[in-house]
Structure formats: structure tokens, C-alpha cells
TORTI-102325 format. One line per 3 residues: their letters; for each residue x, y, z of C-alpha. Coordinates in Angstrom, 3 decimals, always signed. Each point is the difference from the previous one (the first is absolute). Layout:
<tises>
A) X,Y,Z ~ ...
</tises>
This chain:
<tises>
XXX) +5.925,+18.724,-11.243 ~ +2.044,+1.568,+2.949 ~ +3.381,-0.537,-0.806
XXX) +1.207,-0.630,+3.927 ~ -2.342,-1.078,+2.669 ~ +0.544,-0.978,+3.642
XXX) -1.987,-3.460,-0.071 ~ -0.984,-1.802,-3.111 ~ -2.521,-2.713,+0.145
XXX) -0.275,-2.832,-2.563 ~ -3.623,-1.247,-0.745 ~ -3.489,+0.897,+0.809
XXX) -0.785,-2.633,+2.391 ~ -1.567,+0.477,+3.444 ~ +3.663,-0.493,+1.576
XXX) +1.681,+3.490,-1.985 ~ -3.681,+2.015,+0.489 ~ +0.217,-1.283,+3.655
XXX) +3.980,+1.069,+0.855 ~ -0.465,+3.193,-2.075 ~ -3.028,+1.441,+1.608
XXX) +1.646,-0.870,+3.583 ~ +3.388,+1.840,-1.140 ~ -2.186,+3.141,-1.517
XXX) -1.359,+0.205,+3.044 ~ +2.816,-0.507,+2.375 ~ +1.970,+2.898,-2.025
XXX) -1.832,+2.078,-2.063 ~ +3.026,+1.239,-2.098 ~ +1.430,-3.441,-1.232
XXX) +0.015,+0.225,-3.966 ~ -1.801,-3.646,-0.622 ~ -0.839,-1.431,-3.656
XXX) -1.414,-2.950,-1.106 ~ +0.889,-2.201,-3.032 ~ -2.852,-3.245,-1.420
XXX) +0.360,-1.630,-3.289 ~ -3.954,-0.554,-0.413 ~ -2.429,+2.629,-0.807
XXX) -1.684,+0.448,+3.524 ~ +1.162,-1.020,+3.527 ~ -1.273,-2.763,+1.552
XXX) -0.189,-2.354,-2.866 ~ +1.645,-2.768,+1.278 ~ +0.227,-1.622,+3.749
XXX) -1.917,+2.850,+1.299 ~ -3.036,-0.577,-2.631 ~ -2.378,-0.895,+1.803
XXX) -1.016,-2.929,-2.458 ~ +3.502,-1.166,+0.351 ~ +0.090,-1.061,+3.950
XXX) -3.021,-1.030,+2.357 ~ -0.116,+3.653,+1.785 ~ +0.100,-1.961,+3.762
XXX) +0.916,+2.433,+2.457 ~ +2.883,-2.349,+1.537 ~ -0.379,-0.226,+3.256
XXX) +0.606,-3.735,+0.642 ~ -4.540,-0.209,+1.113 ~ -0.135,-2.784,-2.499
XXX) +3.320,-0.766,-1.616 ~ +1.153,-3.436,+1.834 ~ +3.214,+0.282,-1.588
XXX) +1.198,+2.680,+1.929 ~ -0.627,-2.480,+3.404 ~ +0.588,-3.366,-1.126
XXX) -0.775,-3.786,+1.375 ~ +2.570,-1.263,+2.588 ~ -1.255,-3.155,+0.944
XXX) +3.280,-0.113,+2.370 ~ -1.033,+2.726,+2.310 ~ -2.257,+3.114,+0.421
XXX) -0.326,+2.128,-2.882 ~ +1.962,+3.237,-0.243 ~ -2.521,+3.152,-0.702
XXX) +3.204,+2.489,-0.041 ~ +0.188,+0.435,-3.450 ~ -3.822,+0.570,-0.619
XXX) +0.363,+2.432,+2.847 ~ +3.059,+1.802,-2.134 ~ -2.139,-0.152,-3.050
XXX) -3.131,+1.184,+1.061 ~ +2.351,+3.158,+2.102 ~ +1.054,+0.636,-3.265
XXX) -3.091,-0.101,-1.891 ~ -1.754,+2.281,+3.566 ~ +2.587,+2.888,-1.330
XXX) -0.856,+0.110,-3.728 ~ -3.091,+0.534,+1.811 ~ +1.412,+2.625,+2.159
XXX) +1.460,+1.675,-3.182 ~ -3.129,+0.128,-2.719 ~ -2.209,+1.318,+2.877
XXX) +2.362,+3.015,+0.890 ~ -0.086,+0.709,-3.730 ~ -3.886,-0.219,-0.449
XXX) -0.330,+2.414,+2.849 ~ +2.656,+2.493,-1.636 ~ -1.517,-0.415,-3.134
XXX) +2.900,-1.554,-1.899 ~ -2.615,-3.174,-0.679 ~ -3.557,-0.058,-1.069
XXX) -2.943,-1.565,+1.790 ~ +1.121,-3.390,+1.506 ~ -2.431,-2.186,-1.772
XXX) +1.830,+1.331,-3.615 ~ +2.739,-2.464,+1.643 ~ -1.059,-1.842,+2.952
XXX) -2.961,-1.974,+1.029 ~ -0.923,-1.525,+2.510 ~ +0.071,-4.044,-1.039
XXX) +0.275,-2.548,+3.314 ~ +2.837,-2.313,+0.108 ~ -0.824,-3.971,-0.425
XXX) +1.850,-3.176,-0.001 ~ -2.041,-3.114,-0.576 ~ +1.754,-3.620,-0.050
XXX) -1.182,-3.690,-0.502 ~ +1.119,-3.240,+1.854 ~ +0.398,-0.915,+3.435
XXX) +3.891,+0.878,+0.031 ~ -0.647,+3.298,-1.238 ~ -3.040,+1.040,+2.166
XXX) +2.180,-1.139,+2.994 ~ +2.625,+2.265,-1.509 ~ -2.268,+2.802,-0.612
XXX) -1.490,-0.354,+3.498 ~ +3.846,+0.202,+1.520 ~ +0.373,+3.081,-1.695
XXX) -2.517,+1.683,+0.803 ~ +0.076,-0.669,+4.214 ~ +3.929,+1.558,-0.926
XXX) -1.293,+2.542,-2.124 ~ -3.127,+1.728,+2.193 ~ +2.067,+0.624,+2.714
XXX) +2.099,+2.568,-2.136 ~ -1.247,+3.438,+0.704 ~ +0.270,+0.586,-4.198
XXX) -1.530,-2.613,-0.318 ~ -3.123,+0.493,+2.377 ~ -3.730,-0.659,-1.415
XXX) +1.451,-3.019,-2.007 ~ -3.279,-2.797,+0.051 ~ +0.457,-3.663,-0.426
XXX) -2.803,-2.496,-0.835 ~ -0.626,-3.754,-1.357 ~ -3.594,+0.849,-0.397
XXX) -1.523,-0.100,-3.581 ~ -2.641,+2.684,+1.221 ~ +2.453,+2.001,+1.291
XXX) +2.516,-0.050,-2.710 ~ -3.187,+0.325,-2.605 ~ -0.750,+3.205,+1.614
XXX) +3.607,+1.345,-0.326 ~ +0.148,-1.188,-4.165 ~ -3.045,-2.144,-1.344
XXX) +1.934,-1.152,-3.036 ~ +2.261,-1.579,+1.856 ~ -2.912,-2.150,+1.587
XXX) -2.094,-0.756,-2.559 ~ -0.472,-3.726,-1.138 ~ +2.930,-1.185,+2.474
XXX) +0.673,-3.271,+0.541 ~ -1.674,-1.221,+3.453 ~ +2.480,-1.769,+2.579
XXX) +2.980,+2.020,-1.395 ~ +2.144,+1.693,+2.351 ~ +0.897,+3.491,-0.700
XXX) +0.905,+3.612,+2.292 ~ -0.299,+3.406,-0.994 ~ +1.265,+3.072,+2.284
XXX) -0.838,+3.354,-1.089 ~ +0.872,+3.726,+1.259 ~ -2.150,+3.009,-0.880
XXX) +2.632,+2.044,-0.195 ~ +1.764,-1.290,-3.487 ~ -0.282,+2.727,-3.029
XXX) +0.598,-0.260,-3.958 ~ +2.477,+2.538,-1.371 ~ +0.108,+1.052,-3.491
XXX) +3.695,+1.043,+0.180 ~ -0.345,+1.344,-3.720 ~ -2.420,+2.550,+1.030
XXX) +2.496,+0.702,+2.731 ~ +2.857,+0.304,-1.853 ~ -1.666,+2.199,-2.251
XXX) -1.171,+2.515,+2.601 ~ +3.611,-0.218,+1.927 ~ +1.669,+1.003,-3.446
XXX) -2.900,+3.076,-0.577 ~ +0.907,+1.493,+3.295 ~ +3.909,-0.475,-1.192
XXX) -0.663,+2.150,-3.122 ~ -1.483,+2.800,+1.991 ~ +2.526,-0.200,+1.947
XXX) +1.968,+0.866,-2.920 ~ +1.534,-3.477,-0.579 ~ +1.099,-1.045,-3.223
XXX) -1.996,-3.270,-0.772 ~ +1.094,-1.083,-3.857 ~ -1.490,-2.759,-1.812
XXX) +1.099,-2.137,-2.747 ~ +3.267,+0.443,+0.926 ~ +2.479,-3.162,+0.373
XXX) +2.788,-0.393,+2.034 ~ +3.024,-1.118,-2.236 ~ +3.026,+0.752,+1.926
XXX) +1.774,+1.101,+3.612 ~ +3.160,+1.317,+0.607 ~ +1.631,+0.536,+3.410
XXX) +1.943,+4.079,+0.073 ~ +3.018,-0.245,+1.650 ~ -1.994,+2.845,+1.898
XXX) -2.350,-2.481,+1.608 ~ -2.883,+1.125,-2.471 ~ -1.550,-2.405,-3.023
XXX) -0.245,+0.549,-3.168 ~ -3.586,-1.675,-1.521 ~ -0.451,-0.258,-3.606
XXX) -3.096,-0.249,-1.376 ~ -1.669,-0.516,-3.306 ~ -3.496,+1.073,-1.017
XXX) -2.340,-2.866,-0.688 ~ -1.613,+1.816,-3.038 ~ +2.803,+1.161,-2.450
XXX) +2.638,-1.330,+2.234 ~ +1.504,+3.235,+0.298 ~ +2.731,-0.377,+2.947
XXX) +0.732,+2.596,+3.188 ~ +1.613,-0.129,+3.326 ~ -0.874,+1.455,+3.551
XXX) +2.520,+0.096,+2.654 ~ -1.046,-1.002,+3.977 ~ +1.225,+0.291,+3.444
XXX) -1.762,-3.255,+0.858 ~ -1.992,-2.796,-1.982 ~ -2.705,-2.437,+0.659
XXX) -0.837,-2.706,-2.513 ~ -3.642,-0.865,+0.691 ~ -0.646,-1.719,-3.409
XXX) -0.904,-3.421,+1.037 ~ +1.352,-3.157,-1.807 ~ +2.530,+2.609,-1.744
XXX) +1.191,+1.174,+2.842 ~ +2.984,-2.603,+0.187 ~ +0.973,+1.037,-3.485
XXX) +0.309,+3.611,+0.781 ~ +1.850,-1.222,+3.025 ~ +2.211,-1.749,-1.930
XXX) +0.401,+2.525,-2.453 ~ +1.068,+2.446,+2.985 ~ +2.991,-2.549,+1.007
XXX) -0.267,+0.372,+3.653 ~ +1.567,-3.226,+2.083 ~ -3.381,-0.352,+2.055
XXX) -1.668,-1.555,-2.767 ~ +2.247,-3.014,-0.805 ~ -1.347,-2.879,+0.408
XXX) -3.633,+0.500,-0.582 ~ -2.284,-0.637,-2.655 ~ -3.820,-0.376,-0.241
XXX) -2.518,-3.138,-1.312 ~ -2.556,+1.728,-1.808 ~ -3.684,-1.539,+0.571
XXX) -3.107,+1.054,-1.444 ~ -3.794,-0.317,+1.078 ~ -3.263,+0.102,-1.024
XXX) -3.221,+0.653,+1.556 ~ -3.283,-1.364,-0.688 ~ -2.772,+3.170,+0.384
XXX) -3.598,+0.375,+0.075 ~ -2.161,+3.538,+0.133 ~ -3.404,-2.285,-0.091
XXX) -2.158,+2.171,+2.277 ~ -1.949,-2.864,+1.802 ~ +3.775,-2.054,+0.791
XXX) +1.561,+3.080,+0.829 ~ -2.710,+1.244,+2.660 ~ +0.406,-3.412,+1.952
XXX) +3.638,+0.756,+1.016 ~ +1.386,+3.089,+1.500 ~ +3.300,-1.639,+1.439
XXX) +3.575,-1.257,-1.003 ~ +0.326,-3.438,+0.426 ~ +3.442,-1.781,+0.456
XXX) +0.669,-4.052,+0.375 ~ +3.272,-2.146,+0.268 ~ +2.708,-0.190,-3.039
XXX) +0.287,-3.279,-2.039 ~ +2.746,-1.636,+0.878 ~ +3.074,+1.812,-1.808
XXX) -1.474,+2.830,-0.855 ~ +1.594,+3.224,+0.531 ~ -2.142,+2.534,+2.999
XXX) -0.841,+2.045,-2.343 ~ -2.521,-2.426,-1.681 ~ -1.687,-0.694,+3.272
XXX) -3.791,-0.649,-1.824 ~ -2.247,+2.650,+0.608 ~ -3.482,+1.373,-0.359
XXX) -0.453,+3.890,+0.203 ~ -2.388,+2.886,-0.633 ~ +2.018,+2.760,-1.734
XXX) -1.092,+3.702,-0.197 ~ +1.616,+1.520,-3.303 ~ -1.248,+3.614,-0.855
XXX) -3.212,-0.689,+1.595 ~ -0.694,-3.103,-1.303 ~ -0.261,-3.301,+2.331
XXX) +0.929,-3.351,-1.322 ~ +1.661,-3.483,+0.999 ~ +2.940,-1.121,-0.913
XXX) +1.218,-3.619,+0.581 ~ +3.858,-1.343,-0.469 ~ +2.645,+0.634,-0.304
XXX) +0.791,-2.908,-2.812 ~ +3.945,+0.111,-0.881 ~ +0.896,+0.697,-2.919
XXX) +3.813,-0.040,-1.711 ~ +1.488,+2.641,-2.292 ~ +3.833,+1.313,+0.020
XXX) -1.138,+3.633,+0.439 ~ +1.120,+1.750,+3.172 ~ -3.036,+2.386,-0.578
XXX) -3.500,-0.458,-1.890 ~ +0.949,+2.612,-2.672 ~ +4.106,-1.685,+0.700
XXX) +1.735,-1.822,-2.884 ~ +0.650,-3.397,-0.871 ~ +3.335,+0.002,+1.261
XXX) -0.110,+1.006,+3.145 ~ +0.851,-3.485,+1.737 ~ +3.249,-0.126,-2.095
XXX) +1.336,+3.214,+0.356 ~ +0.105,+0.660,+3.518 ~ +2.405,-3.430,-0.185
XXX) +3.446,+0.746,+1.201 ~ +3.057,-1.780,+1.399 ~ -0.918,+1.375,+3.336
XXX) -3.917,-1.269,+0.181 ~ +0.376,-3.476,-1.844 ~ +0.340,-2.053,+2.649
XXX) -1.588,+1.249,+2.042 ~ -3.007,-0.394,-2.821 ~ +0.363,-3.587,-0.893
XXX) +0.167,-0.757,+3.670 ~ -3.320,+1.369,+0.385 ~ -1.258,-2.010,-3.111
XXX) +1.331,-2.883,+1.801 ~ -1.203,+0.242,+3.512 ~ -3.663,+0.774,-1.309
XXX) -0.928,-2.953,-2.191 ~ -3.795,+0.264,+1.728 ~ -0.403,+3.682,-1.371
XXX) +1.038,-0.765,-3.113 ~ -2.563,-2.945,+0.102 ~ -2.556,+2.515,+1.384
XXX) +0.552,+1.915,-2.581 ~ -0.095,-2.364,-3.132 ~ -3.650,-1.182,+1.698
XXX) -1.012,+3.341,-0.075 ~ +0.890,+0.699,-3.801 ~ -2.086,-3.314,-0.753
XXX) -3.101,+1.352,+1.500 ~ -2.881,+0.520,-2.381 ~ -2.476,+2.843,+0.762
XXX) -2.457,-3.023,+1.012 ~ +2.383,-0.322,+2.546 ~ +0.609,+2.373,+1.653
XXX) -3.715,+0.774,+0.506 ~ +0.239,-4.064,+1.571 ~ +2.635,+1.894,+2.576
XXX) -2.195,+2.520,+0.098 ~ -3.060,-2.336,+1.387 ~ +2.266,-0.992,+3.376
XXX) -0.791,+3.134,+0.758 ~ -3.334,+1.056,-1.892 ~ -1.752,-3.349,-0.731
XXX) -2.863,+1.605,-1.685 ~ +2.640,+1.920,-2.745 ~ -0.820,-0.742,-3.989
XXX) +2.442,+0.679,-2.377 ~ -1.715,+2.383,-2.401 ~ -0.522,+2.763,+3.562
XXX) +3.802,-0.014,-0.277 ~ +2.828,+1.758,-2.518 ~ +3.443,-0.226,+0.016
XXX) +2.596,+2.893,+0.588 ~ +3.279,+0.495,+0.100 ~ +1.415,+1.453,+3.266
XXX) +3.997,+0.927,+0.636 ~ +3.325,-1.211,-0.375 ~ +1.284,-0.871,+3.253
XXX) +4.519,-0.272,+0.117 ~ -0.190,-2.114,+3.041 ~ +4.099,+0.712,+1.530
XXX) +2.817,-2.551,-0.336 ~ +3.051,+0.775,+2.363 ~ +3.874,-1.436,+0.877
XXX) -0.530,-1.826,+3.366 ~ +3.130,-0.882,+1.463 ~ -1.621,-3.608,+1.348
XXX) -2.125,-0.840,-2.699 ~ +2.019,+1.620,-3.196 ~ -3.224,+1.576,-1.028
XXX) -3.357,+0.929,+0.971 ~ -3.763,+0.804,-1.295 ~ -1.254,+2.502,+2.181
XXX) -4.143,+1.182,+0.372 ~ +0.020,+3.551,+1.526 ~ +1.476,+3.155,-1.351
XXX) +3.681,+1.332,+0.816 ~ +1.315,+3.009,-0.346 ~ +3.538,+0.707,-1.457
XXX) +2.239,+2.800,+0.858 ~ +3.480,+1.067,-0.840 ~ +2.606,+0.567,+2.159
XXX) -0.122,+3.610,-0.636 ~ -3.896,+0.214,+0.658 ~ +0.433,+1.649,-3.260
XXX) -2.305,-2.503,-1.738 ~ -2.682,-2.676,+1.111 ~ -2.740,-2.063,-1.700
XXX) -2.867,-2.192,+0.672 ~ +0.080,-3.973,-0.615 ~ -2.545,-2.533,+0.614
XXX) -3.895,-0.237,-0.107 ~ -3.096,-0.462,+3.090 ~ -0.470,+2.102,+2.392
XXX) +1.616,+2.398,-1.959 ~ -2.631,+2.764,-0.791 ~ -1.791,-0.263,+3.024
XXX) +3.394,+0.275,+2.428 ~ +1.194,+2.873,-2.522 ~ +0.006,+2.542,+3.290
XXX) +2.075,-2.139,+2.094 ~ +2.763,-1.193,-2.597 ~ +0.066,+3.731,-1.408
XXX) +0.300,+1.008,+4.050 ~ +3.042,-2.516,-0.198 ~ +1.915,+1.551,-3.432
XXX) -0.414,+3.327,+1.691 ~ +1.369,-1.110,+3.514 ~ +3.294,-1.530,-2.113
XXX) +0.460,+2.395,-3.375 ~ -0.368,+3.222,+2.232 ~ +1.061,-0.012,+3.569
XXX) +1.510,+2.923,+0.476 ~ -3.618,+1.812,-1.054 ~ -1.808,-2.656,+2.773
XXX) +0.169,+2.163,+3.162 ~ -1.706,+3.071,-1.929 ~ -2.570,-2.516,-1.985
XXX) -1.074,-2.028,+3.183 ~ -2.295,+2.777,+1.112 ~ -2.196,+0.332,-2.740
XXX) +0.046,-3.953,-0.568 ~ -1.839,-0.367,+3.113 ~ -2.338,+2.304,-0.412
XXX) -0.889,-1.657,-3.683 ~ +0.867,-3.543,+1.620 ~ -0.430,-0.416,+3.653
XXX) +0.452,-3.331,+0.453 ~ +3.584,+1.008,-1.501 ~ +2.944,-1.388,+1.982
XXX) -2.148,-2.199,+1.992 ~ -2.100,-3.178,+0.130 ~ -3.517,+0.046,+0.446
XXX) -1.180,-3.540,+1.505 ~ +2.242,+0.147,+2.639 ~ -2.117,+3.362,+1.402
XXX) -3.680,-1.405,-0.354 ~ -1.570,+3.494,+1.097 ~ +2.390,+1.961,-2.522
XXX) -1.222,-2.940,-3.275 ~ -3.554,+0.289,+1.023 ~ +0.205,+4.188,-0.364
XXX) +1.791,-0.191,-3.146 ~ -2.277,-2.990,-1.402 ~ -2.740,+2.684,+0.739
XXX) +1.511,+2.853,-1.513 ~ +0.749,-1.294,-3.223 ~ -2.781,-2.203,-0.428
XXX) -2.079,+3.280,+0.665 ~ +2.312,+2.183,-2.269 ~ -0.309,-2.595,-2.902
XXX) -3.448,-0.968,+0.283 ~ +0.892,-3.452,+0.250 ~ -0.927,-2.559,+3.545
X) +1.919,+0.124,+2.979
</tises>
């Protein structure tokens, strides 16, 4: 490998493919490698088997606009989610047109946007949110109905055998797509290596050292042979998932004290069954149990993988002390230190209904979970439906100066004072806000390039620097432009 580069990325996720193509871009020049420990890119998070490949855009997600039976509900941070989500958007259709990424259905499809609930308390939530909701400009063309005919037409299995007399909602928007961020990643790191980018696998991150000079050292062993090297870089970005708080450790920069991750897994249940699979062309989102972490909101959704359609239903939690799918078995007690403790078992403490969530989950047989599976699809039998293994999730615990410690849902970014270093915590939205967090790290590790860059990212991103929903006219033209430039609905 290049023995001195300007940027160094760790891992082949969507989050190093997505800040390296933007910085390749920005400045041609700028020496850029890339280091991943597996044998391909995009073999964890970014799999596509390994997360639910939902365009975030907070269409069906309630989490992102929760219940406040004290007063009206709040739609600001949908509205910052889905502006986030409109300039990933921005982003993949500037590079289909410049031929950095293949035909937009090898990575997006279009796949409407549903959330269906049960119960009088949640209809009348439901209904709340969407009279808030439709008069969003992002989120125009949003439908609402309590009609089984209606809500039949929009997805039959969700209809079929019912119970009569039983309240239930559904809103739906058109506009909702399925990304398979592995095929994206994979395309984003092809244009990096004709580009002349250095993308290495099996390669593992053991070590990195600060220069007094401002530059780090990263050691690195070779997974096959374990034969050991070094590269040298201006700047680093750990984008390696779970791991990414042991690199950051590793490094020894102050920002990270304090923080430390709960690793959950999932599992799907999938069906390719031709006859199920035809009767649903939608992704389907409902309420959380009570306890569970947002990212197991239950859902049912149609999933385009290499040109194959299929459902997937779940997520169902699962435990392991990996940080990663391919991590190891002591990940949860090495990232321990004197710094992160307490803040850890304060979590553990304040939480007693995830960890109840999750010990129901690890008692579910595969009977069922195809019983949670009929709330949504009454009609489902057990032998349509196989099990499979989706992604580690390192859900972020923090210091909080009120509460001692904190479990935090989201991803956060973590920079060093310097800017000389920064790295990617946290799970959902993740892949599908990748443009606007990697916007963010560039804004903070590289000021002093900004006024030069700012040009070019409008042209690629022209919803950069502003908001769209509060300029109705401006979200409708750029709703239209992408949707025409990806192929997807408007």
C-alpha cells in the first residue's frame, strides 16, 4: 500500500464509500485509501440482508414523531429527517447522471411508504399525525384511511381474514423507495478505484498513533498470513461500525471518553414465495412494544436485492457481545474503561424494560414470531417463512451530566479537537442520512477547504445549506427532479 496518504478511511461501509467519493470529487488530488478487515465491502451494516433498506424519511417511521397526549404533536424532527433523507436523494441522482452510479433500479426502487396500527388509541394517534403531517410540503401526497377497501387496495395481506369491528388506520405516501445500500456501496467504492483510490481488503486495523506532526500513524495486519504494515494520513475517518469505538479508543483522543455502545442483534423472517410476494409492493411500519428500542419498530417490507423481490418481516432482537456480525466475543468487555463504566451500568439501570424486551425476544420460538407476524399478515403459515440473520446494531451509551449515563437511538459523530480524526457511532437512519452526516464531518474536519468546496456541493446537492419544506415551490421541483433522475415516484 501507499506508504502516506492525505485521508485514510476505515471500513467499507456506505458511510467511508459515501465521504470518500464526496472528497474525490471536491479535490481531485487528495491521496485517499481505504482499509476493511473482510474480504469485500459492504459486508456488514451496509449488506443489504443486514438492515431493512427503508429510505428514512420519517413517511412511516412513528418514532421519529411521537404521541404527546399533553399537546399537539411536534413534526420538526420528521421534517429534519426526511430533509436529510431529500439530499441523499439530491446526491445519488447527480451521480447517476455523471455516470459515477449505474441505473437507479440496481439500487433504488420505487416501494410506497405505509404505517398501519390497531386500537382506538392508536388510530386516533395515527389520524393526529397525519392532519400534522400533510400539511408539510415534504410530506405532500401522504393518504390516510380507516377503510378496509381502501387499505386492501394499498396491501391485500394486510386485509385478509381481519377481524370485523376492530379498529385500525393506515396512511401511506407513494413516494417511499427501498434501497439496497450494498449495491450502493459497492458502486460508490468502483467509481473510487477509477478514481485511483486505494480500496484494500482484508486488512485490520490494529493500532493508531498520534505524530507530534499532527499526522497518524495506522498499523495494520493482514487478515490472511497476518503479515503487519503501516500507512501514514493527514486525516482519518473510522467508518467501521460497532468497532468504531474501539479504534476510537485505540486512537486516545479525549472526545471519546465516556462512551460505549450496547450491542443488539436482529433477525428477519423472509419469504421469496411468488404468489405472497406479488400481493405486497409496500413497507409497512406499526407501533414498538412497549420497551423496545426504535429500531425494532415491527415491520412488513418488500425488498429488491439484485433483482430479486421478497418480504421481509421483523426485526426480532437478538443478543450477542459482538460489536459487528463477523466482531468477537469480547467486544462488550473490552471497550470497558474507568471512563465509560458508569456511565454503562447507569444505562443498565435506567432501562430495566429493554432488558425485559429483550429477554422476551430471545424466548421467541420461530412459531412465534410468525404469531407476531399474523398482527400484521393474518393469513401467514409458518412453512412460507425462513429465518435470517440480519446485523449487529451498537446502539450508543453516553456521560450525561443529569442522568450519569445515557442509551442513545440515532447515530453521532465523533471528532477530535484537531479535526484530525472522526468516526461514526450509533445505528438507524444511518445509511440512508449518510449524505447529510458526511455533509456535517466535512463542514467540521475541513473548514478552511469550505469556501472553495461549497460551489461544487451545490451543484451535486442543491438543497445544500438550506431547508426544503420551508420553500414549498423549491421541495416540489427537487421532489420532481430526483424522483425523475432515479426512476423512483415523486
Amino acid at each position: 500500500m501507499t506508504e502516506n496518504v492525505d485521508v485514510l478511511l476505515i471500513g467499507g461501509g456506505i458511510m467511508s464509500a459515501t465521504l470518500g467519493t464526496m472528497l474525490k470529487d471536491l479535490q481531485p488530488d487528495l491521496k485517499i485509501a481505504v482499509l476493511e478487515r473482510l474480504s469485500d465491502v459492504a459486508q456488514e451494516s451496509s449488506n443489504a440482508w443486514n438492515n431493512a433498506g427503508t429510505g428514512h424519511a420519517a413517511l412511516c417511521e412513528l418514532n421519529y414523531m411521537p404521541d404527546n397526549p399533553k399537546g399537539a404533536l411536534d413534526p420538526s424532527k420528521a421534517v429534519a429527517i426526511n430533509e436529510q433523507f431529500q439530499q441523499s436523494r439530491q446526491f445519488w441522482a447527480s451521480l447517476v447522471s455523471e455516470g459515477v452510479l449505474d441505473e437507479p433500479s440496481t439500487f433504488i426502487n420505487p416501494t410506497p411508504h405505509m404505517t398501519f396500527v390497531r386500537g382506538e388509541k392508536d388510530v386516533a394517534y395515527l389520524r393526529k399525525r397525519y392532519e400534522v403531517l400533510k400539511q408539510q410540503p415534504l410530506f405532500a401526497g401522504i393518504e390516510y384511511s380507516e377503510d378496509s377497501r381502501v387499505i386492501n387496495q394499498w396491501a391485500p395481506l394486510l386485509m385478509q381474514k381481519r377481524r370485523k369491528g376492530e379498529p385500525f388506520a393506515a396512511t401511506r405516501v407513494p413516494a417511499g423507495t427501498d434501497v439496497d445500500f450494498g449495491s450502493l456501496t459497492r458502486q460508490l467504492f468502483a467509481g473510487l478505484r477509477e478514481k485511483g483510490v486505494e480500496v484494500v481488503t482484508n486488512h485490520e486495523v490494529k493500532k493508531l498513533k498520534k505524530r507530534k506532526d499532527g499526522r497518524w500513524d495506522v498499523t495494520y495486519r493482514h487478515t490472511i498470513g497476518h503479515t503487519p504494515g503501516s500507512i501514514t494520513a493527514k486525516f482519518v475517518f473510522v467508518g467501521a461500525g460497532g468497532w468504531a469505538l474501539k479504534l476510537l479508543q485505540r486512537s486516545g483522543i479525549d472526545e471519546i471518553k465516556g462512551y460505549g455502545v450496547f450491542p443488539i442483534g436482529g433477525q428477519w423472517l423472509k419469504t421469496s414465495n411468488p404468489a405472497i410476494v406479488a400481493q405486497h409492493k409496500a413497507k409497512v411500519y406499526s407501533q414498538a412494544s412497549v420497551g423496545a428500542p426504535p429500531m425494532s419498530v415491527p415491520h412488513l417490507d418488500t425488498r429488491v436485492v439484485d433483482g430479486e423481490t421478497s418480504l421481509l418481516f421483523g426485526p426480532f432482537a437478538t443478543f450477542s457481545p459482538k460489536f459487528l456480525k463477523n466482531g468477537s466475543m469480547l467486544d462488550i468487555v473490552t471497550q470497558v474503561r474507568p471512563h465509560n463504566l458508569f456511565p454503562m451500568l447507569k444505562v443498565a439501570v435506567d432501562n430495566p424494560g429493554l432488558i425485559k424486551y429483550l429477554v422476551s425476544e430471545l424466548l421467541k420460538t420461530h412459531a412465534k414470531k410468525v404469531d407476531s407476524l399474523r398482527e400484521f399478515m393474518p393469513t401467514a403459515r409458518a412453512e412460507d417463512w425462513e429465518l435470517l440473520d440480519a446485523g449487529q446494531r451498537a446502539q450508543v451509551m453516553k456521560r450525561d451530566k443529569d442522568k450519569g449515563g445515557v442509551l442513545q437511538f440515532g447515530t453521532e459523530v465523533v471528532t477530535a479537537a484537531d479535526h484530525s480524526i472522526a468516526g461514526l457511532l450509533g445505528a438507524s437512519p444511518g445509511a440512508s442520512t449518510a449524505v447529510s452526516i458526511m455533509l456535517g464531518l466535512i463542514k467540521t474536519c475541513f473548514p478552511e477547504r469550505m469556501p472553495e468546496w461549497e460551489p461544487r456541493l451545490r451543484q451535486l446537492i442543491p438543497s445544500y445549506g438550506e431547508t426544503l419544506n420551508t420553500r414549498p415551490d423549491a421541495a416540489r421541483a427537487e421532489l420532481d427532479a430526483t424522483a425523475q433522475a432515479l426512476a423512483i415516484n415523486a
